[in-house]
N, CA, C and O atoms as CSV, one atom per row, in Angstrom:
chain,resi,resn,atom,element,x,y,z
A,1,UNK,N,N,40.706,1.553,33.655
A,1,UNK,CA,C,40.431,1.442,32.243
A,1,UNK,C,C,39.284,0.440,32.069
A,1,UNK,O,O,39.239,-0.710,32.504
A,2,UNK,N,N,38.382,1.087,31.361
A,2,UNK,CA,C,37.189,-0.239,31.043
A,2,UNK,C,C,37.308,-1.224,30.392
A,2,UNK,O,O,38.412,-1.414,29.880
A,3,UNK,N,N,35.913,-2.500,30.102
A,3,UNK,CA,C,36.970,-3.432,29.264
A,3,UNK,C,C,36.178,-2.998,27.947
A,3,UNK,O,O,35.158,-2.319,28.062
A,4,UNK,N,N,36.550,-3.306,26.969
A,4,UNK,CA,C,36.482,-3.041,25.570
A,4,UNK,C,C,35.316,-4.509,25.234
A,4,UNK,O,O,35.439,-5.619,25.752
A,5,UNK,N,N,34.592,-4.233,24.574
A,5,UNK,CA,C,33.871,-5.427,24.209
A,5,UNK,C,C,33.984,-5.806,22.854
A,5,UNK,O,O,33.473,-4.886,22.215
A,6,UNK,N,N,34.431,-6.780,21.994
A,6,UNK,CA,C,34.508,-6.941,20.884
A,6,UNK,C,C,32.953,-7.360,19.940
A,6,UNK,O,O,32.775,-7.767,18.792
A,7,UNK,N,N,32.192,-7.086,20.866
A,7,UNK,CA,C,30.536,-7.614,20.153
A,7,UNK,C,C,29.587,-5.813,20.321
A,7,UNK,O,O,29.261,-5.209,21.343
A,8,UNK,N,N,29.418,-5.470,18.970
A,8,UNK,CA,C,28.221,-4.510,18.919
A,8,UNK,C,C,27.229,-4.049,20.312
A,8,UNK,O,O,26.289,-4.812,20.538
A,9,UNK,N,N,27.333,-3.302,20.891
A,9,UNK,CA,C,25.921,-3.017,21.558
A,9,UNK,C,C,24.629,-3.427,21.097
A,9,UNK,O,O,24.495,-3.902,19.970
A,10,UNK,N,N,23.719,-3.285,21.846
A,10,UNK,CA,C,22.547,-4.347,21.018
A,10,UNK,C,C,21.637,-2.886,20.611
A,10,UNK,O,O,20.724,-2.716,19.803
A,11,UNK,N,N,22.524,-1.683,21.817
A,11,UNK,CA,C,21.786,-0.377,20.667
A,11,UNK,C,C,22.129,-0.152,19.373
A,11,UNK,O,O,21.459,0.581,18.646
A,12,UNK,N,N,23.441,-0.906,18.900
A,12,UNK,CA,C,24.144,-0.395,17.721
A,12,UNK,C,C,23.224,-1.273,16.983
A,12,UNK,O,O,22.521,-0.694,16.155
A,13,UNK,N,N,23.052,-2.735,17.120
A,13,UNK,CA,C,22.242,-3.405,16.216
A,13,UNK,C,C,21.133,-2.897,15.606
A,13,UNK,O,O,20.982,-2.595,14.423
A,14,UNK,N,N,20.016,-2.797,16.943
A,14,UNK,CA,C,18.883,-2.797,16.685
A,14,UNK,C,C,19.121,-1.349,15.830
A,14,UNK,O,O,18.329,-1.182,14.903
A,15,UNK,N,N,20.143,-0.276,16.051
A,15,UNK,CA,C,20.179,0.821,14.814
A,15,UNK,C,C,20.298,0.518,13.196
A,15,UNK,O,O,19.768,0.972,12.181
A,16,UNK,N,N,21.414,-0.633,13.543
A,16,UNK,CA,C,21.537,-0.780,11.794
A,16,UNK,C,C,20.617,-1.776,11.605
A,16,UNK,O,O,21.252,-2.529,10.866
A,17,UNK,N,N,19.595,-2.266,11.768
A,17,UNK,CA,C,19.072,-3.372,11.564
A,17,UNK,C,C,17.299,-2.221,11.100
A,17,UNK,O,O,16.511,-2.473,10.188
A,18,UNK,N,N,17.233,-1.316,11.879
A,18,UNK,CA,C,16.371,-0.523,11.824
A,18,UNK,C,C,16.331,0.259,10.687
A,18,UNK,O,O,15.321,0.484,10.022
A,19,UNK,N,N,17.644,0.741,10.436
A,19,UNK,CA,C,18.004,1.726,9.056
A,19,UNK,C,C,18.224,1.228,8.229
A,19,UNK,O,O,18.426,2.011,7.300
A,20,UNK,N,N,18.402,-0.572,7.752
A,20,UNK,CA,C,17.831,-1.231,6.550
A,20,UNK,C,C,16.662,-1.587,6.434
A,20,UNK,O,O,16.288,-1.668,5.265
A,21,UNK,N,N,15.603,-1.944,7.537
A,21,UNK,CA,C,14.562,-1.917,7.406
A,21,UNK,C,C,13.728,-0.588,6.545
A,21,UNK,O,O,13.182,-0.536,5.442
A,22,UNK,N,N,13.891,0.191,7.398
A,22,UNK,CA,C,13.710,1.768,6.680
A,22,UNK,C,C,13.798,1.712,4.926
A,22,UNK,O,O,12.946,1.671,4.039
A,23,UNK,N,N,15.460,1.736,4.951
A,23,UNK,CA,C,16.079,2.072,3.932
A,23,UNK,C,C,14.994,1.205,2.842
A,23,UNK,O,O,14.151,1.763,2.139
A,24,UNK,N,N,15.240,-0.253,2.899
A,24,UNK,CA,C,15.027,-1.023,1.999
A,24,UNK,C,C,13.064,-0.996,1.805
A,24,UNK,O,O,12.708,-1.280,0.662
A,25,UNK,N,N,12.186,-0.763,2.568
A,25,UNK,CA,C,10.913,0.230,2.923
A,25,UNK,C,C,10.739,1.202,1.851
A,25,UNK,O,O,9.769,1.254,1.095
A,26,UNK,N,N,11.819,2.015,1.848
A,26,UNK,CA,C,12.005,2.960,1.678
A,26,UNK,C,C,12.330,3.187,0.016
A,26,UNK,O,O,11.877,4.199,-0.518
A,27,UNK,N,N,12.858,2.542,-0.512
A,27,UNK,CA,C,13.204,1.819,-1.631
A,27,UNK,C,C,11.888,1.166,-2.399
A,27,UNK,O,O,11.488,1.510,-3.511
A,28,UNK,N,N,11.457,0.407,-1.769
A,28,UNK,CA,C,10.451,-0.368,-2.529
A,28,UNK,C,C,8.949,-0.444,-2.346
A,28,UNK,O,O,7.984,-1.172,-2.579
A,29,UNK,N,N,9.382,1.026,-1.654
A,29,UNK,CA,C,7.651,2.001,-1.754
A,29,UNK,C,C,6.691,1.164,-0.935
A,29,UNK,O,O,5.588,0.930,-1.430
A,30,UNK,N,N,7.032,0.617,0.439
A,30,UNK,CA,C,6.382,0.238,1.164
A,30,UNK,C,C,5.346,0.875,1.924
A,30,UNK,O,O,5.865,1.940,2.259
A,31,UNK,N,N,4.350,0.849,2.323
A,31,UNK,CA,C,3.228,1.684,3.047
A,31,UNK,C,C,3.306,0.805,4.558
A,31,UNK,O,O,2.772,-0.304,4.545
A,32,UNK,N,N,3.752,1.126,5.449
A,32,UNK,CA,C,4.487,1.352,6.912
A,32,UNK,C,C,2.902,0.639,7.469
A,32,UNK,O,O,3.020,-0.386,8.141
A,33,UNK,N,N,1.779,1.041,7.265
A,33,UNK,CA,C,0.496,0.338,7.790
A,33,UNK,C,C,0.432,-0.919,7.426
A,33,UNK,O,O,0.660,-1.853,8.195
A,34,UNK,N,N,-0.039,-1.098,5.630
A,34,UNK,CA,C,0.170,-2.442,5.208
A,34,UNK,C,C,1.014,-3.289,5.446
A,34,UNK,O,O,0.701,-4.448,5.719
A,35,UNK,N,N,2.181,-2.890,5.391
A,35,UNK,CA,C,3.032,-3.645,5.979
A,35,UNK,C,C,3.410,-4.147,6.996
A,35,UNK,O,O,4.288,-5.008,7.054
A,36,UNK,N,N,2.724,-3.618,8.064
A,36,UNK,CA,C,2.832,-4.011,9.491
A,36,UNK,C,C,2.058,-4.706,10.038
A,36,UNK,O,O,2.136,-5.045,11.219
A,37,UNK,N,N,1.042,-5.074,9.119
A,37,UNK,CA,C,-0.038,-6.187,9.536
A,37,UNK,C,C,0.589,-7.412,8.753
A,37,UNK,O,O,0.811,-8.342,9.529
A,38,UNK,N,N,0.957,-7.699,7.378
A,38,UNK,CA,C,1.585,-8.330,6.667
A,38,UNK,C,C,2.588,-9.123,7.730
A,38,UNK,O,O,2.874,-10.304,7.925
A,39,UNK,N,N,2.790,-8.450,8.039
A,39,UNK,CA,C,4.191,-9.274,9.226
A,39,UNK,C,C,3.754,-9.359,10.858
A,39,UNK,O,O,4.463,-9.615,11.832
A,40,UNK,N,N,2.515,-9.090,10.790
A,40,UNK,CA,C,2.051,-9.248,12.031
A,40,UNK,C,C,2.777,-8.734,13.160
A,40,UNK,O,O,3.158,-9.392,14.128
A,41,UNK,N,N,2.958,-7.355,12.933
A,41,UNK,CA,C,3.475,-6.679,14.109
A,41,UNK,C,C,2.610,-5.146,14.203
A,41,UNK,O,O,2.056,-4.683,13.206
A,42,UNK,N,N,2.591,-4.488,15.473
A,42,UNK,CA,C,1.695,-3.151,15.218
A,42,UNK,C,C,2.449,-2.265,14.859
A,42,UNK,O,O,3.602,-2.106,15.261
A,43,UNK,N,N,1.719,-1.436,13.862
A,43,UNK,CA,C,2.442,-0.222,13.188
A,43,UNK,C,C,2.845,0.529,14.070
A,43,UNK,O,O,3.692,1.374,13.781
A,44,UNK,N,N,2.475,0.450,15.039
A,44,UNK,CA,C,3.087,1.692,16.406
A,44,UNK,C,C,4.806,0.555,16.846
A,44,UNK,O,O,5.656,1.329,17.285
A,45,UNK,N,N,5.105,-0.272,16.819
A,45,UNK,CA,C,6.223,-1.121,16.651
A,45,UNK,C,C,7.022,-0.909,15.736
A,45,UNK,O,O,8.197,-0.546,15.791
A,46,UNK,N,N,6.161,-1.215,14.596
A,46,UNK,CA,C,7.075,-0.825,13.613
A,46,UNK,C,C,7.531,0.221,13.136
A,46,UNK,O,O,8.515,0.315,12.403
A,47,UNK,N,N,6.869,1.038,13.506
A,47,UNK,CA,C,7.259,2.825,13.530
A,47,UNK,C,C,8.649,2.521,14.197
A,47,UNK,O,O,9.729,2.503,13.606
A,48,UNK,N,N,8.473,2.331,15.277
A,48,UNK,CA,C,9.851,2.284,16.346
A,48,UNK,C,C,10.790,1.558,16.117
A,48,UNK,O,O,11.881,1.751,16.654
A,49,UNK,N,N,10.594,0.676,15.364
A,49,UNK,CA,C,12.006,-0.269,14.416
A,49,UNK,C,C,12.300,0.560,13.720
A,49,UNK,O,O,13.490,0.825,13.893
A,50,UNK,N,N,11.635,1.454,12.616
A,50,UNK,CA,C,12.249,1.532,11.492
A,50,UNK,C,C,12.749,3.096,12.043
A,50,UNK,O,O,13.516,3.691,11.286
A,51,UNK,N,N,12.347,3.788,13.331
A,51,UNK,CA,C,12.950,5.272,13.337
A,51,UNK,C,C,14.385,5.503,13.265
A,51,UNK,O,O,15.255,4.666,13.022
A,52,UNK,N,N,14.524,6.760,13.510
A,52,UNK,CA,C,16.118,7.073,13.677
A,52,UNK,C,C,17.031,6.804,14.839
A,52,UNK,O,O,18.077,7.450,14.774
A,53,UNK,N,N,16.903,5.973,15.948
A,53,UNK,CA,C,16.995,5.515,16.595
A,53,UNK,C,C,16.673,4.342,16.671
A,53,UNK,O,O,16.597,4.014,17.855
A,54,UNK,N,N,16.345,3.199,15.709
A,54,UNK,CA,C,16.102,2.338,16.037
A,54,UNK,C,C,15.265,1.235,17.379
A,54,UNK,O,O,15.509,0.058,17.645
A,55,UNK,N,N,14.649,1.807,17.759
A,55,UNK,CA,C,14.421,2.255,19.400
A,55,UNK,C,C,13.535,0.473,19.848
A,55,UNK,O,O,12.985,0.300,20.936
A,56,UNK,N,N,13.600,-0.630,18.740
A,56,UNK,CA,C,12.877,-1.489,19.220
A,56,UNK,C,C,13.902,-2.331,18.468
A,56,UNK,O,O,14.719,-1.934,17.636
A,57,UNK,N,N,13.662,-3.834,19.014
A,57,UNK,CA,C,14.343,-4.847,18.362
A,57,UNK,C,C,13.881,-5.669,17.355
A,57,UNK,O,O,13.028,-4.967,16.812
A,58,UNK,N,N,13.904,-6.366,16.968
A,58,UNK,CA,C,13.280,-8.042,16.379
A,58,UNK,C,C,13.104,-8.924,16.502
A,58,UNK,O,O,13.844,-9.456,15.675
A,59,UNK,N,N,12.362,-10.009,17.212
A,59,UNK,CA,C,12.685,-11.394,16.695
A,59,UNK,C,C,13.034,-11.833,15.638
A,59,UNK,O,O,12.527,-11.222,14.697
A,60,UNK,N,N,14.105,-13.147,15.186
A,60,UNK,CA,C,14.110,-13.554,14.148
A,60,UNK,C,C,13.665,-13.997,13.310
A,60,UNK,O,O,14.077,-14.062,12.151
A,61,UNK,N,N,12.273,-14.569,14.002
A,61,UNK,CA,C,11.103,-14.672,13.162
A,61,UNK,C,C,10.647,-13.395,12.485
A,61,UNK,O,O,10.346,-13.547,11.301
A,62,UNK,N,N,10.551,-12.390,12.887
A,62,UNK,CA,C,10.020,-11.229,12.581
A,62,UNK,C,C,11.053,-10.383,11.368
A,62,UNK,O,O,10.640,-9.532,10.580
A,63,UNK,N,N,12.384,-10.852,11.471
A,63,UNK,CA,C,13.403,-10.170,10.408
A,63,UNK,C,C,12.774,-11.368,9.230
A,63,UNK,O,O,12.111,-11.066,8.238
A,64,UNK,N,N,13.112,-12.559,9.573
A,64,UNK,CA,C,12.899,-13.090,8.618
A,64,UNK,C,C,11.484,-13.255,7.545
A,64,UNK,O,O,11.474,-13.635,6.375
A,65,UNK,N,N,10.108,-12.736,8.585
A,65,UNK,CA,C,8.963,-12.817,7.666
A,65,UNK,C,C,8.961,-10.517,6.960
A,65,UNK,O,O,8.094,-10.109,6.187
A,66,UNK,N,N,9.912,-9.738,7.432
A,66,UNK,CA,C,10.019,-8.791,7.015
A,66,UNK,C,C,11.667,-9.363,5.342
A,66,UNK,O,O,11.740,-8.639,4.349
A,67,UNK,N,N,12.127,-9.959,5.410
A,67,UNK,CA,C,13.542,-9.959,4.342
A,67,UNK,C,C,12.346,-10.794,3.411
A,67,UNK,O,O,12.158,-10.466,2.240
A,68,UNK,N,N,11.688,-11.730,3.955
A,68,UNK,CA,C,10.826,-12.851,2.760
A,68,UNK,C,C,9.841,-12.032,2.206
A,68,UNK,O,O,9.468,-12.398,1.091
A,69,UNK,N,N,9.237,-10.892,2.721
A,69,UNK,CA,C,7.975,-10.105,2.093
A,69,UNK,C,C,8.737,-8.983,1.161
A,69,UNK,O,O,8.319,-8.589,0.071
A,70,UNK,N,N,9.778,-8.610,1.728
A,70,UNK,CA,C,10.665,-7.359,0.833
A,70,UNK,C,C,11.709,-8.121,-0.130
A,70,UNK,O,O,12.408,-7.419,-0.861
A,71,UNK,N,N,11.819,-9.219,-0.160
A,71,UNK,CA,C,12.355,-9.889,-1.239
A,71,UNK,C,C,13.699,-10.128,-1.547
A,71,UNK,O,O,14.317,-10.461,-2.559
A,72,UNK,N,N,14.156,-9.693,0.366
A,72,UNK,CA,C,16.010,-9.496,0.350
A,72,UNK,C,C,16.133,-10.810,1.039
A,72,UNK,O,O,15.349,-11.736,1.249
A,73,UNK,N,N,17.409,-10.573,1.325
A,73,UNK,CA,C,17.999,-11.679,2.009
A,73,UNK,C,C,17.980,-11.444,3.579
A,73,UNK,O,O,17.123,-10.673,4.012
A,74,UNK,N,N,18.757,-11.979,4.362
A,74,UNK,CA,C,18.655,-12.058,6.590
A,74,UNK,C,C,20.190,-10.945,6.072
A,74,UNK,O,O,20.318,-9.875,6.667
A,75,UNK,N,N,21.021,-11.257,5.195
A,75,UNK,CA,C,22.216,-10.488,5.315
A,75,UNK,C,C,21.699,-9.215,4.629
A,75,UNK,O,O,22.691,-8.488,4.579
A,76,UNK,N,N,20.810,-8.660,4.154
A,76,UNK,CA,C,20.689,-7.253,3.784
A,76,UNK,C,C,20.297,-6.417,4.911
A,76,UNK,O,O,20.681,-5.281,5.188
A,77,UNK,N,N,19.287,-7.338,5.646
A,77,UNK,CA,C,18.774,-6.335,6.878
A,77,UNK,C,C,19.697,-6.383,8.141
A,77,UNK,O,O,19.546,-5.748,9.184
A,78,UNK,N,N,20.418,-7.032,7.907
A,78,UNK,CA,C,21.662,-7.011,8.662
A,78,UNK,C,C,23.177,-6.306,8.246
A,78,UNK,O,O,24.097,-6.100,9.037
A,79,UNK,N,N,23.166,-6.016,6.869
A,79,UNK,CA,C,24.254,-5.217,6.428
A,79,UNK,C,C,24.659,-4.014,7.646
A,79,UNK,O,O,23.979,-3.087,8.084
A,80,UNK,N,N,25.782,-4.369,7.911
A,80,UNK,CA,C,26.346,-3.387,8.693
A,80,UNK,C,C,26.995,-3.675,9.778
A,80,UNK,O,O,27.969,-3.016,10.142
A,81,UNK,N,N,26.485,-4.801,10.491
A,81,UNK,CA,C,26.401,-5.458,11.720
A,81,UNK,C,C,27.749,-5.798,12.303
A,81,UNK,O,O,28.145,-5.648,13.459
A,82,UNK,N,N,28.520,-6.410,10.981
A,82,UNK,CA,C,29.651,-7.114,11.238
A,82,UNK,C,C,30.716,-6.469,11.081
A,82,UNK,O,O,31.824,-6.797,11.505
A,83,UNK,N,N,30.256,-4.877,10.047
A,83,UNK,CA,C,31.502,-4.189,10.176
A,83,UNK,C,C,32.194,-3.691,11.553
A,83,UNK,O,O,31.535,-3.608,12.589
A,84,UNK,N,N,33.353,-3.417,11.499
A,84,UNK,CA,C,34.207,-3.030,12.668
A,84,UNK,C,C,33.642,-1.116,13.002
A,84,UNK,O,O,33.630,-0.492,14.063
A,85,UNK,N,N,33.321,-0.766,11.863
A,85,UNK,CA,C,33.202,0.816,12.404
A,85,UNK,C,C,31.293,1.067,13.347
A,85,UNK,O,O,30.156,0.790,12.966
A,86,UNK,N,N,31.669,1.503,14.234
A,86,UNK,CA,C,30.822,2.064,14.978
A,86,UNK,C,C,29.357,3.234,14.272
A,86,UNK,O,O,29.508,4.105,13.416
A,87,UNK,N,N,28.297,2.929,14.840
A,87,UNK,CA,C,27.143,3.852,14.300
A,87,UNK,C,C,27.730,5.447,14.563
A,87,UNK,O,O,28.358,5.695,15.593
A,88,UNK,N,N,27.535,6.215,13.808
A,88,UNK,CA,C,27.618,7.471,13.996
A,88,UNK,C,C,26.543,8.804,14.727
A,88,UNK,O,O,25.559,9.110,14.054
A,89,UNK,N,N,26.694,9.307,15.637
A,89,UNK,CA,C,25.724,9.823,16.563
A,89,UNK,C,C,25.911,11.063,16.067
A,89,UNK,O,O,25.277,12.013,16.527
């Protein structure tokens, strides 16, 4: 029997962390270019954060100068994180 881990995969993160990025993007009519210089990361990066797969991570510097430019909080782009239910595939 395997062991059970009580901490998220860091694929599950970087998913929900990716699909509020998106989401909240997505919401407030962000342009994916402009914005990716704004936060000093390359749009070919940030493509890959914000896909359906989540397929890249963050620094915390980098969540935090993306929540301060979109006008949320560290817990919006993190909504999800702490719940107990698993990403859905």
């Amino acid at each position: 029997m395997g062991k059970v881990s009580k901490f998220k995969s860091r694929d599950d993160i970087q998913y929900i962390v990716g699909t509020n990025v998106r989401k909240l993007c997505k919401e407030k009519q962000v342009n994916l270019m402009e914005f990716s210089e704004e936060i000093d990361i390359s749009y070919e990066y940030l493509r890959h954060i914000v896909s359906l797969g989540g397929q890249k991570s963050l620094s915390f510097y980098s969540m935090y100068k993306i929540a301060k430019i979109l006008g949320v909080s560290m817990d919006e782009l993190c909504d999800g994180i702490f719940d107990s239910d698993k990403r859905s595939e």
